[in-house]
C-alpha positions as CSV (number, residue, x, y, z in Angstrom):
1,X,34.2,108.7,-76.8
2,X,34.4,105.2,-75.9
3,X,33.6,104.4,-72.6
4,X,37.6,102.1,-71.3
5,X,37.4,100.6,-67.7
6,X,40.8,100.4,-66.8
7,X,40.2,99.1,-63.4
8,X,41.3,95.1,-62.5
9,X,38.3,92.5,-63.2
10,X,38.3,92.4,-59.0
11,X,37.0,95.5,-59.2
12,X,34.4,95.6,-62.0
13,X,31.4,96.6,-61.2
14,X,28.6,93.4,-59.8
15,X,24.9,94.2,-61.2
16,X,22.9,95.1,-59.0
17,X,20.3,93.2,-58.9
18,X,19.5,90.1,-60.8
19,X,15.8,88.4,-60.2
20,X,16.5,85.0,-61.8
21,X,18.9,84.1,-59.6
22,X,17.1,85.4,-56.8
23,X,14.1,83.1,-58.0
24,X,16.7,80.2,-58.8
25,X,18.3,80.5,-55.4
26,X,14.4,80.5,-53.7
27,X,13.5,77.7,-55.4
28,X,16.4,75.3,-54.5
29,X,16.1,76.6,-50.6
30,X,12.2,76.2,-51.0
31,X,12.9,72.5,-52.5
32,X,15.0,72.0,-50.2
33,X,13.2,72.6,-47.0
34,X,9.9,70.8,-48.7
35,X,12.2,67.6,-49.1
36,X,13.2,67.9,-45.6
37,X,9.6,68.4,-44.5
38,X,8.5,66.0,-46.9
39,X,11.3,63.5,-45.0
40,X,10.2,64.2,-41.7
41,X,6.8,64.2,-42.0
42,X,7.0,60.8,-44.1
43,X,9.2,59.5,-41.4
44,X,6.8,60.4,-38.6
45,X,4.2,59.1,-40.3
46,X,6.1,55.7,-40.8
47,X,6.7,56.1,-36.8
48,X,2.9,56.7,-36.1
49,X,1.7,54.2,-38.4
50,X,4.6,51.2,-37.0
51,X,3.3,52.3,-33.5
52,X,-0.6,51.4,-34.6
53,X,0.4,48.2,-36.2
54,X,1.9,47.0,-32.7
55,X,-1.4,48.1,-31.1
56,X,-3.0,46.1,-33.6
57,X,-1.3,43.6,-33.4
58,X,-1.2,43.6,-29.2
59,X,-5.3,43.7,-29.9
60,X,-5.1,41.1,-31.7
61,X,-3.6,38.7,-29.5
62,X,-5.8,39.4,-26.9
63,X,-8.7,38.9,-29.1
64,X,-7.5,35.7,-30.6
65,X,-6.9,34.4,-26.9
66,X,-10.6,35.4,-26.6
67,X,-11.6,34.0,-29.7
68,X,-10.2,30.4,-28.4
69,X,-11.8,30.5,-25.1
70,X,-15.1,31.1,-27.2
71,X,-14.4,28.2,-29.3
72,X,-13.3,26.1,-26.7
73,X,-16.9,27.1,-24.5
74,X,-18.6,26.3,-27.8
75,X,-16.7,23.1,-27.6
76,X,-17.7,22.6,-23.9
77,X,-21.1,23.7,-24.7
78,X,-21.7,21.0,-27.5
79,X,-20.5,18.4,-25.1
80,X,-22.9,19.3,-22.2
81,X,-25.5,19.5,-24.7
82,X,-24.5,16.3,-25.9
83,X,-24.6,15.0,-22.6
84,X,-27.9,16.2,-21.5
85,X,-29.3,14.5,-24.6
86,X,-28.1,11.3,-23.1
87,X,-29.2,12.0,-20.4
88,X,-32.5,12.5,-21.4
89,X,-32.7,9.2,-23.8
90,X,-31.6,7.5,-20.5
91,X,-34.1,9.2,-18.6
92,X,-37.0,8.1,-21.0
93,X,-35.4,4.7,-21.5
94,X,-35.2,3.8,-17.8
95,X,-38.8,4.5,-17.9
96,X,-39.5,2.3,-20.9
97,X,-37.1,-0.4,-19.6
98,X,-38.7,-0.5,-16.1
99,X,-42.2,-1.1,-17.0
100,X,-40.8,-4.0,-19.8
101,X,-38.8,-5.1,-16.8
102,X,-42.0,-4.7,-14.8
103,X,-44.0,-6.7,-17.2
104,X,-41.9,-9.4,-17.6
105,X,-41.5,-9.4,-13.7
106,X,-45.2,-9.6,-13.1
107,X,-45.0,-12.5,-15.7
108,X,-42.4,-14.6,-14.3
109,X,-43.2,-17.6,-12.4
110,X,-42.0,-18.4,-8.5
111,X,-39.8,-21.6,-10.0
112,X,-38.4,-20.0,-13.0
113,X,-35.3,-17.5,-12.6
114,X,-34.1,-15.3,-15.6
115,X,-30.2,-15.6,-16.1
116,X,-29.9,-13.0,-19.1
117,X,-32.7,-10.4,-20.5
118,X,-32.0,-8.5,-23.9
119,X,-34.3,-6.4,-25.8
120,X,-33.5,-4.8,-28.9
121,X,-34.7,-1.5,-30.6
122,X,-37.5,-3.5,-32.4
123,X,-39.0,-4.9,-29.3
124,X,-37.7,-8.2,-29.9
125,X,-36.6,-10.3,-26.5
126,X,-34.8,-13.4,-26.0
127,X,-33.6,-14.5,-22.5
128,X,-32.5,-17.4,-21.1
129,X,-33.7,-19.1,-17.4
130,X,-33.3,-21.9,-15.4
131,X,-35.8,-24.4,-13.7
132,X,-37.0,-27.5,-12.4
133,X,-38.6,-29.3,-14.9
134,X,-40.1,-29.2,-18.9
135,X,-43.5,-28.9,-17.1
136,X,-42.5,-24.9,-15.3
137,X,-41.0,-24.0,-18.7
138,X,-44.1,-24.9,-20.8
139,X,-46.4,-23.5,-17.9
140,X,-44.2,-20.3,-18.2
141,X,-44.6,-20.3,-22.5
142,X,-48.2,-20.4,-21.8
143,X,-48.5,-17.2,-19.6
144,X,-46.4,-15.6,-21.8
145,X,-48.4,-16.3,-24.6
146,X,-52.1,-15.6,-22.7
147,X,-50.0,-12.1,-21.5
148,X,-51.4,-9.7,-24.3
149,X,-47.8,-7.9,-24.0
150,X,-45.9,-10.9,-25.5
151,X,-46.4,-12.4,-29.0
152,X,-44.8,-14.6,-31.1
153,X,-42.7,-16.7,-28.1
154,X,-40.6,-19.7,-29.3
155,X,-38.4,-22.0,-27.2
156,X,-35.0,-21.8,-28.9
157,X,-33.3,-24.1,-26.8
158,X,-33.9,-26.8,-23.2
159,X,-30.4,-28.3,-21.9
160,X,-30.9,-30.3,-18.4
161,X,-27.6,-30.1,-16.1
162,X,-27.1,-30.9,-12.5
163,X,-25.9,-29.3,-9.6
164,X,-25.1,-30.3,-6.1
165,X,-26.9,-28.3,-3.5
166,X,-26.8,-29.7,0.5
167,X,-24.6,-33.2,-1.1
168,X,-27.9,-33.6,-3.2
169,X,-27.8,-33.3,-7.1
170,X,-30.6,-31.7,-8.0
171,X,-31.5,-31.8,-11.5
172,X,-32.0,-27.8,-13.3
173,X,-33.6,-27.0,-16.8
174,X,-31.9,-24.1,-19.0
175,X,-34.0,-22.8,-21.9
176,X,-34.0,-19.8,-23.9
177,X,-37.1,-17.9,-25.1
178,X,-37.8,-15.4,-27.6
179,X,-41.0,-13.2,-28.3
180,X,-42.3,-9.9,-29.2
181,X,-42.7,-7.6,-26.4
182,X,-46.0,-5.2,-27.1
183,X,-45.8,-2.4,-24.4
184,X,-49.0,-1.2,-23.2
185,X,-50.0,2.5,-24.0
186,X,-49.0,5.0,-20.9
187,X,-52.5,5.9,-19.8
């Protein structure tokens, strides 16, 4: 006989147990919750990684502040060095520039009075001085020339003027010399 259900579709009877859906229905849950992990843990990671970068970047201030004050010491550093170097070129100038100015000293005649004494890089000299007659200023070119320090002095100029000293004109003698100055070797 054939097997009639006359009871309402409400009532039909479920199946008892169906293991597709059952997978279907894991998988979405289990896709679900790894999204949702996924989320969170992407988000926290984001969080984390936004906290470093401030840190980083806090760091970074500091050592760019830091880097500054190195630059600016190397600065300072450079200019003290630069300084010292003058200082030292000074130092062995003055040394070189006294004993010229010590040899020209020990040179100069009682009646003859230097106004202005240049010497350049190549030992070259040229000065100009005043006196009382053409007699002191050839008398001076002659100890200059006998002085094995100087070589090669020439008179570039003589102009006579007068001046009054006690209501007296007295008669003075400005020339200008020029020479070769041959220091001596430090012994």
């Amino acid at each position: 006989m054939a097997n009639i259900n006359l009871l309402p579709i409400e009532y039909k009877e479920k199946e008892k147990f169906n293991i597709k859906r059952v997978i279907i229905i894991l998988f979405v849950l289990l896709l679900a919750f790894g999204t949702a992990y996924l989320y969170y843990y992407l988000e926290a990671q984001i969080d984390y990684k936004e906290q470093q970068l401030k840190i980083m970047k806090t760091e970074l201030a500091v050592l760019e502040k830091i880097i500054q004050e190195v630059k600016n010491l190397e600065k300072d550093k450079k200019m003290v060095e630069e300084r010292i170097q003058v200082i030292e070129g000074l130092i062995k100038n003055q040394t070189h520039l006294s004993r010229i100015l010590g040899e020209y000293s020990a040179s100069l005649l009682d009646e003859v009075w230097i106004d202005n004494l240049s010497l350049s890089a190549n030992q070259t000299f040229d000065f100009t001085a005043n006196t009382f007659n053409n007699y002191l200023i050839a008398k001076y070119m002659v100890t200059l020339m006998d002085d094995p320090t100087f070589d090669n002095i020439e008179l570039g100029y003589v102009r006579k003027t007068k001046t009054k000293e006690e209501d007296k004109d007295i008669e003075i003698v400005n020339f200008k010399l020029s020479g070769l100055f041959i220091p001596k070797r430090a012994e």
